[in-house]
N, C-alpha and C positions, 0 to 999 in steps of 0.2 A: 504493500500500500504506500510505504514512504517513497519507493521509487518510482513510482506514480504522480505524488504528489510534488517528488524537486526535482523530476526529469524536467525538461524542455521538449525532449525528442519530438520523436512520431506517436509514444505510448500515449503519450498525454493529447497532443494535439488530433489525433485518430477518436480519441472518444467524444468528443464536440461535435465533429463531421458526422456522426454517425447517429449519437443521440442528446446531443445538447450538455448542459453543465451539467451530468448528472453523474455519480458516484457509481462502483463497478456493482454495489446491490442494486440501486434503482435502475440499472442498465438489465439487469436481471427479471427484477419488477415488472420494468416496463414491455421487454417482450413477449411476459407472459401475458400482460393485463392487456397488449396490441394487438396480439394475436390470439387469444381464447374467442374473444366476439366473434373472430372471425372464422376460426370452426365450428363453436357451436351456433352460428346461422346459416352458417353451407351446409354442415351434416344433417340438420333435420331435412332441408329440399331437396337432397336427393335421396334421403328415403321416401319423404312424401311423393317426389317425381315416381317411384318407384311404383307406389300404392296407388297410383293413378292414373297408371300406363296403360293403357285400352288398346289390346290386340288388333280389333278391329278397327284400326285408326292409324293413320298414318300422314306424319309429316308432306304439305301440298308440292312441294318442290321436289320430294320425291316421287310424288304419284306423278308427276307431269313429267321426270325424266322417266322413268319408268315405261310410261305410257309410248316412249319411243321420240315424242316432238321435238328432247336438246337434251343436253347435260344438264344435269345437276344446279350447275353455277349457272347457266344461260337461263335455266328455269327459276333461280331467284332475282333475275336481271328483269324478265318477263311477268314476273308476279309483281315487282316492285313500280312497273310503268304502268299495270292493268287490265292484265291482255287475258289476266285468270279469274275464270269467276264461280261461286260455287252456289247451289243452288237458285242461282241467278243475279245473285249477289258478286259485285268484282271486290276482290281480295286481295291487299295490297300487304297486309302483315306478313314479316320473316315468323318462322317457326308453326303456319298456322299447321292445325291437321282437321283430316277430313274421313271420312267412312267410308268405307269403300261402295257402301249405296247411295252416297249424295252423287248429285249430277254436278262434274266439273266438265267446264268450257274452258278450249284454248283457242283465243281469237276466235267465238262463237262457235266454234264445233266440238261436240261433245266426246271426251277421251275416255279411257283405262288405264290403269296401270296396272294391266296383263294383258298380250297379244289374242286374238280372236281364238274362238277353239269352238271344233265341230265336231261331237261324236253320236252316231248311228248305234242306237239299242235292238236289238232283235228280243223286244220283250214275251217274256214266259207270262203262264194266268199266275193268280196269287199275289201280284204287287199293285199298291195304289198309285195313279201317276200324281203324283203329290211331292211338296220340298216340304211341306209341314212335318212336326216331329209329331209322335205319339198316332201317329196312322198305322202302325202294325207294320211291314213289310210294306217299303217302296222301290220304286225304282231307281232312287238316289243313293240305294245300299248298292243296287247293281253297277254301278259307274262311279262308285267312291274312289275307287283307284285308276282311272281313267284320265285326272288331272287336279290340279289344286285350284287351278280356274274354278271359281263362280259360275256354272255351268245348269241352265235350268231348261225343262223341258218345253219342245214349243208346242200347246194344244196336249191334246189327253186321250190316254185309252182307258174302256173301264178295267176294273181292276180284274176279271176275267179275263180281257181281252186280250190279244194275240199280237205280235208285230212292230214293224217301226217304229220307232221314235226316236224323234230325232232332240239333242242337247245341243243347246250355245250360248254365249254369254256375248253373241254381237244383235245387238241391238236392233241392227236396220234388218237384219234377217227375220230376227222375230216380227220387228213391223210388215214386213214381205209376206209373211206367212197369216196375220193377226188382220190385220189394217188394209191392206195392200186390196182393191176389188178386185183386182184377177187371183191375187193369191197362189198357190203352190198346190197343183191336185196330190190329192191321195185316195188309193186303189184299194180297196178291201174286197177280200172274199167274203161272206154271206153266209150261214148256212143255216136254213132254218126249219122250223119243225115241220112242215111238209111244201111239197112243189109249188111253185110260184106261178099261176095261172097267168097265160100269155096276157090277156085283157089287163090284169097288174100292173105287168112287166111295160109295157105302154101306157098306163097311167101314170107312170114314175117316172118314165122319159118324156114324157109332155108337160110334168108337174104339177099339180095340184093343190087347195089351199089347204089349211090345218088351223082350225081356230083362226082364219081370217088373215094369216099367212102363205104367204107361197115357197112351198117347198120344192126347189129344184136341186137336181144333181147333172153331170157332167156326162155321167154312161150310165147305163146298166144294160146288163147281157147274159144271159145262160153260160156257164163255163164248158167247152165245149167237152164231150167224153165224158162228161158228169151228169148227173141225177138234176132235174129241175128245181129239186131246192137246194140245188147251190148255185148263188149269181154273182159275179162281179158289179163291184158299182166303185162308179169314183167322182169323188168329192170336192172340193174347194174349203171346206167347214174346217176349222179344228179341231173340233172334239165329233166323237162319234154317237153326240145323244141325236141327232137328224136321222140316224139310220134305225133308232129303236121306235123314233116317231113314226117315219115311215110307215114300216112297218106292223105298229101297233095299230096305226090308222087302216091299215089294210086285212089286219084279223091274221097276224102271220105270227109266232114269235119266234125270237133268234135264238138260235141255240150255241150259235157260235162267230166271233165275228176277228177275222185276221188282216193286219194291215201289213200287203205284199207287196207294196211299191210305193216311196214318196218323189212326185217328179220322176227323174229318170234314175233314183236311185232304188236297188233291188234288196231281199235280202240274202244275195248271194253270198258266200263264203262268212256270212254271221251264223253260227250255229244259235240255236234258245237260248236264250239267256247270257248270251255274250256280245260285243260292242266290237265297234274300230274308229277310228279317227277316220273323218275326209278325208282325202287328196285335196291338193291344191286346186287341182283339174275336176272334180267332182262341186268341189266347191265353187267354184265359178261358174260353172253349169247350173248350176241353180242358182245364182244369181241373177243369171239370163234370163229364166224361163219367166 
């Protein structure tokens, strides 16, 4: 301490620069008394960031790189001028996060952040087409490993029902198939409890009302080398309650109903109850149609 005290040197003149007149305790003091604030108010926010962290949520500057339109840093350049907006709302905040079911816009068109994905179900009877939980067996057991994508059915089979369906998680497709007035035909087989009397079979393809509706369909036809109660018919609809109407209206009941073609895709090389990804070229083709 006394060489402290009659040095001149650097010992003596080092402890001013660093922390003022103060003595080698209070130099001590002080760092604890400077520095404790400052961990115990940082340590409790990142455990609370911790306890707060929602899975389902993600940083916007990464959904926007992600989504494929820039990097990372271009996507905070881009949200900082207003080119990002989320539920209709432009969002100009660094750090914001958003769900991955809010609608974001980049320069008005609406993005993901995960690349489009198409997969073809060759669904068995026994599953409900449903994403809801607590339905028993669905169809989103059947393609749980098909991809991480967000991935929903477009339109519905019952839950007896046979055949295609088809999953995606791009948008405009579903509007193509839902919205769209030409929409995307689908092909079912038919098979019902007894033959289908010609005069029917021509009242279906000329259409007729239902409670003050008009029900039309696209075909129907006897399948050829088959029994008359099995018929081909193909649709425009989504869901296949048109064809029990039909039908109910007509005094027929189905006993069984299988969807063998959507567009011009078949269910070739999909056995029951198994899937595949589109081709590229599959999937364009139905973009066309």
């Amino acid at each position: 301490m006394s060489k402290q005290r009659d040095s001149k040197g650097k010992g003596k003149t080092a402890v001013p620069k660093a922390f003022g007149s103060r003595n080698a305790n209070s130099k001590t003091k002080n760092f604890a008394k400077g520095n404790a604030p400052f961990k115990k108010k940082t340590q409790p926010e990142k455990q609370n960031s911790k306890k707060s962290s929602n899975p389902d949520e993600i940083r916007l500057n990464k959904y926007v790189a992600n989504s494929g339109m820039c990097s990372r840093r271009q996507a905070d350049e881009n949200i900082a001028i207003g080119l990002v907006s989320v539920n209709g709302t432009v969002i100009t905040e660094m750090g914001y996060k958003v769900k991955r079911t809010d609608e974001v816009k980049f320069d008005g068109r609406r993005i993901k952040p995960e690349p489009n994905v198409y997969v073809m179900l060759n669904k068995p009877k026994g599953f409900a087409t449903t994403t809801s939980e607590g339905k028993g067996r669905t169809v989103m057991d059947l393609v749980a490993n098909a991809t991480n994508s967000n991935i929903k059915p477009i339109g519905r089979l019952g839950r007896n029902s046979l055949g295609l369906l088809l999953f995606t998680n791009d948008d405009e497709m579903v509007q193509k198939f839902t919205k769209s007035k030409k929409g995307v035909a689908r092909l079912f087989q038919v098979e019902l409890d007894k033959n289908l009397k010609f005069e029917d079979l021509k009242k279906v393809q000329e259409g007729f009302k239902v409670e003050g509706k008009l029900v039309e369909v696209e075909e129907i036809s006897y399948i050829q080398g088959e029994s008359k109660n099995l018929v081909g018919i193909k649709i425009k609809n989504t869901g296949n309650t048109i064809l029990r109407t039909i039908f109910d209206n007509l005094n027929y009941d189905i006993v069984k109903i299988d969807c063998v073609a959507i567009g011009h895709l078949t269910k070739k090389d999909i056995p029951r109850g198994h899937w595949k990804h589109l081709t590229e070229q599959e999937v364009n083709t139905l973009k066309m149609l």
